[in-house]
N, C-alpha and C positions, 0 to 999 in steps of 0.2 A: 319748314312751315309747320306753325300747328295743329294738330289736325281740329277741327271746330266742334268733332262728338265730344272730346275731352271737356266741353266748355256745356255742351248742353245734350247729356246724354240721355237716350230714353228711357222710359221705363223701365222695361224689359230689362235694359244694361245696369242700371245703377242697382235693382233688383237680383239679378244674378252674381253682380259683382260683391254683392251683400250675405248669399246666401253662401257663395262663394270663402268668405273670411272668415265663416263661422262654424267652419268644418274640425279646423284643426286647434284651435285656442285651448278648447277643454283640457287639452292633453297637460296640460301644465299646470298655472294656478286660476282660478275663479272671483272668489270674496274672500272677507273675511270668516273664520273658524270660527266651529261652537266652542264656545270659552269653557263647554264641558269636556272636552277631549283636552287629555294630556297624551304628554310622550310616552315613549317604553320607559319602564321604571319609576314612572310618577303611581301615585296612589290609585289610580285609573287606567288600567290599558285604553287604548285609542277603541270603538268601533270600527270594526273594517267588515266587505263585503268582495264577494268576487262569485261573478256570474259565468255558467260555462253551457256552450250549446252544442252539441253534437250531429252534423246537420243529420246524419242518417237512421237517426232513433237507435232507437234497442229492441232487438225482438221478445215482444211482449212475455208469451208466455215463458220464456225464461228470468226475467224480470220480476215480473210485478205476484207477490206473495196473496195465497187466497184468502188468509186468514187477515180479517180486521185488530188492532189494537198491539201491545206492546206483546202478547202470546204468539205473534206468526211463526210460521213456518217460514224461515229463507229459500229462496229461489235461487235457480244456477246462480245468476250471477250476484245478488247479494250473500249467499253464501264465500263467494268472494273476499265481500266486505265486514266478513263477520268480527275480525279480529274489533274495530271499528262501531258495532253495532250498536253500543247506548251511547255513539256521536254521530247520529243521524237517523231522520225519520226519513222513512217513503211514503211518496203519495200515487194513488191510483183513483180515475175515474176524474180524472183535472184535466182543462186547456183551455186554452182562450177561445170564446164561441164566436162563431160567423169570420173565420180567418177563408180558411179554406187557401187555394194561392199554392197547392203543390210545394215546390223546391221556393217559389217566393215569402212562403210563408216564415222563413231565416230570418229577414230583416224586419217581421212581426212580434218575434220571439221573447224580446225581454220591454218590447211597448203596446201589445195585446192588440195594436191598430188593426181593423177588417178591412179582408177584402182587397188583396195587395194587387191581384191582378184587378181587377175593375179602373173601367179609363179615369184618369183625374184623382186617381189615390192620392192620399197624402199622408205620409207617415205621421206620429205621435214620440212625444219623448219618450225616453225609456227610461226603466227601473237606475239601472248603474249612474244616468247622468243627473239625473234627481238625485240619490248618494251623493254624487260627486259637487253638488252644489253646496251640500250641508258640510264637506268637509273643506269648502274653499280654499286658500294657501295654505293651512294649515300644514302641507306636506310638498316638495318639491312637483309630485306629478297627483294632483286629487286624482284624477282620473287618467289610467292607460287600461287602451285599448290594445290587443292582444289577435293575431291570427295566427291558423298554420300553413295559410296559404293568404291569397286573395280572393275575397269573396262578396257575397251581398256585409253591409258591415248592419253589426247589429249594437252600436249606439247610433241614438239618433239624439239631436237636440232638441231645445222647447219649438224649432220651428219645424221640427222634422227632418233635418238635413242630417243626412249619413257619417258616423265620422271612422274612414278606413285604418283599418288595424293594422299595427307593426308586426310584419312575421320573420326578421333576421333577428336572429337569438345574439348575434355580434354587437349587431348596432345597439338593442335594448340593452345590452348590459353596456355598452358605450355610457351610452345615454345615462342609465342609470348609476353610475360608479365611477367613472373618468372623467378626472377634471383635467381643460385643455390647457397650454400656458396663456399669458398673459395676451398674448395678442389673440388667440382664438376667444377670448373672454370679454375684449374689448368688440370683436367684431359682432360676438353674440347680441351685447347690447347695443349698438349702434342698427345691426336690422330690427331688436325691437321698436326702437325709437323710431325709425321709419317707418313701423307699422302705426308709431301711433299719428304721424303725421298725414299718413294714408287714411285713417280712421277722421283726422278732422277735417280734408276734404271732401272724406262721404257723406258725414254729416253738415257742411255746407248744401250739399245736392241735394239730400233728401229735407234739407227745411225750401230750398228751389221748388221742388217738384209736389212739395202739399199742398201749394194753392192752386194747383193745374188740375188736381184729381178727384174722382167721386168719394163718397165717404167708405166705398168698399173699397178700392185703394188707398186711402189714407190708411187706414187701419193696416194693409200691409205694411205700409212703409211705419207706423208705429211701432209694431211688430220689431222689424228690422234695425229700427232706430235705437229698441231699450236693448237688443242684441248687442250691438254695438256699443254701448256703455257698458256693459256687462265687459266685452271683450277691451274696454280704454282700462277697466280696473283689473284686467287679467294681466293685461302688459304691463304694467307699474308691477306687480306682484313678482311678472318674469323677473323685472328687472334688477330686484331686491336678490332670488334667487339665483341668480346669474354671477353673482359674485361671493357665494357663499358657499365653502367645500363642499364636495360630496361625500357621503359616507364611503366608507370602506367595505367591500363586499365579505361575505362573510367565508365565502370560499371561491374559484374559480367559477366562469359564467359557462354554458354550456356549447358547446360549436354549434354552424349551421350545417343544416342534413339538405343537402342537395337532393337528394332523393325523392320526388314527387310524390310517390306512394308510398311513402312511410308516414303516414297521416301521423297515427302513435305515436311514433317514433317522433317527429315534431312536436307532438303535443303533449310529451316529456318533457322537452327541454323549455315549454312553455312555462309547464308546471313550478321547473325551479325558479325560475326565474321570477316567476307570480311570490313564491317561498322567499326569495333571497331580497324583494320590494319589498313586500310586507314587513321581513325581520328587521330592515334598514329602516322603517318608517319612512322610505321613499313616496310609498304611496301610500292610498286605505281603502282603495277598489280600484278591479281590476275587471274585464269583461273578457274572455277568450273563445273565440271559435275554431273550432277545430270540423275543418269542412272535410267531408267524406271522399273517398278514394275513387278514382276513376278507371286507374290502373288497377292490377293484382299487388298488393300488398305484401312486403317480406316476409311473410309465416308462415311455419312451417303446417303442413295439409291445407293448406290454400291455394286454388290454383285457378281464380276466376278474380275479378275484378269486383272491388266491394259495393260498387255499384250496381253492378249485374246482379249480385249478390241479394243485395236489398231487396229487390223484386225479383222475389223469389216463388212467388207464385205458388206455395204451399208443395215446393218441388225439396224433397229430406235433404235430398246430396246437396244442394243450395243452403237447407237452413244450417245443414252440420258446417260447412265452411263459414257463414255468417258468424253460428254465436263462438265458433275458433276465431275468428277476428274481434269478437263482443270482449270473448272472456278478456281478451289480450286489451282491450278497452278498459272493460271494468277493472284490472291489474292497475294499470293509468293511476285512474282515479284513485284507486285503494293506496299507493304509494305518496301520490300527492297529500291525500288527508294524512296519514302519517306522517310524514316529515311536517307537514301544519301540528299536526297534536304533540311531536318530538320537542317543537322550540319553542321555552320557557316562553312568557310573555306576562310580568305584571304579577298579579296573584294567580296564574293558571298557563296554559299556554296558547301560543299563536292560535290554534284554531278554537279554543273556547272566544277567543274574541273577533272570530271573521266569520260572519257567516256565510256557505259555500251554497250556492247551487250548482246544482249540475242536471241537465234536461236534455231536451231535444224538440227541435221545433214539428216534426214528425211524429204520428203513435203508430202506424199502420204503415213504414215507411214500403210497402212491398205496393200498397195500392195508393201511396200519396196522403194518407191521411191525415188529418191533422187535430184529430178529439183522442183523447184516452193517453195521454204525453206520457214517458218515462220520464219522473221527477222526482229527486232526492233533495234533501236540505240539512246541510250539517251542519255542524257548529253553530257559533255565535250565541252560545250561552242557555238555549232552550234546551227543555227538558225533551230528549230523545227517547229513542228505542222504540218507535210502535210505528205501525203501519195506516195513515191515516187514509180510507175506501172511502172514493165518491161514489156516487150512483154512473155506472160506465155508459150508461145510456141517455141520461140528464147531465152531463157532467158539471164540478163545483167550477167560480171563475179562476185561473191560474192568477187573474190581478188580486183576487183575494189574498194570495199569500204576497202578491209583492207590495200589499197593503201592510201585514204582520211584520216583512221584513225593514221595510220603510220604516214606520213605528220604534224598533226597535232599535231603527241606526241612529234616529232622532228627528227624524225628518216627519212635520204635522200633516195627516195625510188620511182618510178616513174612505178613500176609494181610487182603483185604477183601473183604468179601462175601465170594462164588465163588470170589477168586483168590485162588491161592497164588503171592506172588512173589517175588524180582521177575519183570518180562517179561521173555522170552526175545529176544536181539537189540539193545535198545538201552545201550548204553556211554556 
């Protein structure tokens, strides 16, 4: 028998069922491309962006250099990155104001939304899926989402919904580089097709249920509704993609590290994999989290859990193991930017045309804090090398720089969140 909700479902259900579909779509294709991006080897490299958070900050004073402007003095760990230093500014005395939200402030990270803990949050888009709109099909995956575990995720869509990140280093490079045979190819597209058949039932229910509702529900289910067209012209786009090779990888994909507490060590094999998208033109942003250790970590004079670690309560023999797991961090990142600055791309190379953040949703991660961020910006074509100092006690908006970067991907854009930009300083 059928069951009769299917015929006249509530609210609630057709609602959830809605926010539900709209989770996973981005992962693939969007709209159509700006007809200013070309391929690798046209007269234009592509713009590309790739956003990185690190849930458990960086300890400050090893970080953040005293000196304002392109004369600083490097710090432990950007002395690190020195090889790298006129491809990339740091910034100090930036975050997004009135987060607050502890360990929840993760999934604030790259959409500046306040206030995650307070009853009735609702998150905000974020930085990487706004990019990833303006690069529509343009590329097999506009937008992948990246983790080194499972976490709070930090893209969220125009309606706020979370979209969870792939952390098997197998499957991604599956996904990105293995074409199935002919029957796996066939099946691919027949579940899209069902998806879109599932899409013109929802949208029979939601023109059902507009005459039933106040105008503050209407408007949700508005909402929901240009969602779903968005996602009826995502699946046509799969479908086109679906049948078309994949690129050839450029070298072998990297294994998965079973190992829980090799956060790093995951966020390695993240790194190449971000490297080995980018050079295929599989993608042109990427978002990765790399969530902090629970366990004791494989390295060598470490022998506390980096979690414990963090909250470290201004206790030496805590911070000495901390910035021994930092350095091993900032090494990460320094290795990633190089093999980006290694491969040619256009008139320059890969990372003159991606711009990199790399952050942490935390500044004070010992007491929770969440003002005075560790934020770096590499590549993408700007004029580096200086240290750009907000006021550490007023601090500048962090959406002010994902105004500058927006701008620059090509996406029309004059404020997010908090910030009105662009930032001040960076050329």
């Amino acid at each position: 028998m059928t069951d009769p909700r299917c015929h006249h479902p509530s609210r609630r259900t057709v609602l959830r069922a809605g926010a539900a579909c709209l989770i996973l779509p981005w992962l693939e294709s969007l709209h159509d491309a700006d007809p200013a991006d070309k391929a690798p080897g046209g007269a234009q490299a592509p713009r590309r962006m790739v956003a990185v958070c690190s849930a458990f900050g960086l300890y400050g004073p090893s970080f953040f250099p005293e000196q304002p402007g392109p004369a600083y003095e490097a710090s432990e760990y950007l002395g690190i990155l020195a090889p790298l230093r006129s491809q990339f500014t740091v910034f100090s005395g930036i975050s997004h104001p009135e987060i607050g939200g502890d360990h929840a402030s993760e999934a604030c990270f790259l959409t500046s939304a306040k206030h995650p803990t307070a009853g009735g949050f609702r998150n905000t888009v974020s930085l990487d899926y706004l990019a990833a709109k303006q690069v529509g099909n343009a590329t097999r995956f506009p937008l992948l989402v990246l983790g080194t575990d499972d976490q709070f995720p930090l893209t969220h869509t125009l309606s706020g919904a979370g979209v969870p990140g792939l952390n098997r280093p197998t499957q991604i490079f599956s996904r990105l580089f293995l074409t199935g045979g002919k029957n796996e190819i066939d099946a691919e597209i027949a579940r899209l097709r069902r998806g879109q058949s599932i899409l013109d039932r929802m949208g029979e229910r939601f023109a059902g249920l507009k005459a039933r509702l106040g105008s503050q529900d209407q408007q949700q289910v508005a909402d929901y509704t240009e969602a779903v067209r968005d996602m009826e012209k995502q699946l046509h786009a799969d479908e086109a993609w679906a049948v078309r090779p994949k690129p050839a990888a450029a070298e072998p994909g990297p294994p998965d590290i079973n190992d829980k507490s090799d956060a790093i060590g995951r966020s390695a094999a993240m790194f190449k994999l971000i490297r080995l998208a980018l050079q295929s033109d599989s993608t042109r942003v990427v978002s990765l989290f790399i969530r902090g250790m629970d366990l004791k970590p494989p390295i060598a004079g470490v022998n506390e859990d980096h979690h414990g670690l963090s909250h470290h309560g201004r206790n030496p023999a805590k911070i000495e193991q901390l910035r021994i797991i930092e350095r091993t961090q900032v090494g990460a990142f320094r290795d990633f930017l190089a093999s980006l600055s290694a491969v040619r791309d256009g008139d320059g190379s890969l990372l003159d045309h991606t711009q990199v953040l790399i952050g942490s949703n935390l500044g004070d991660a010992s007491g929770h804090g969440t003002s005075n961020l560790p934020i770096l910006l590499a590549g993408g074509g700007w004029r580096h090398g200086q240290h750009i100092a907000g006021d550490r006690n007023d601090n500048t908006a962090l959406g002010a720089l994902f105004v500058s970067m927006l701008q620059r991907f090509g996406v029309q854009a004059d404020r997010f969140g908090s910030g009105i930009g662009p930032i001040s300083g960076l050329t």
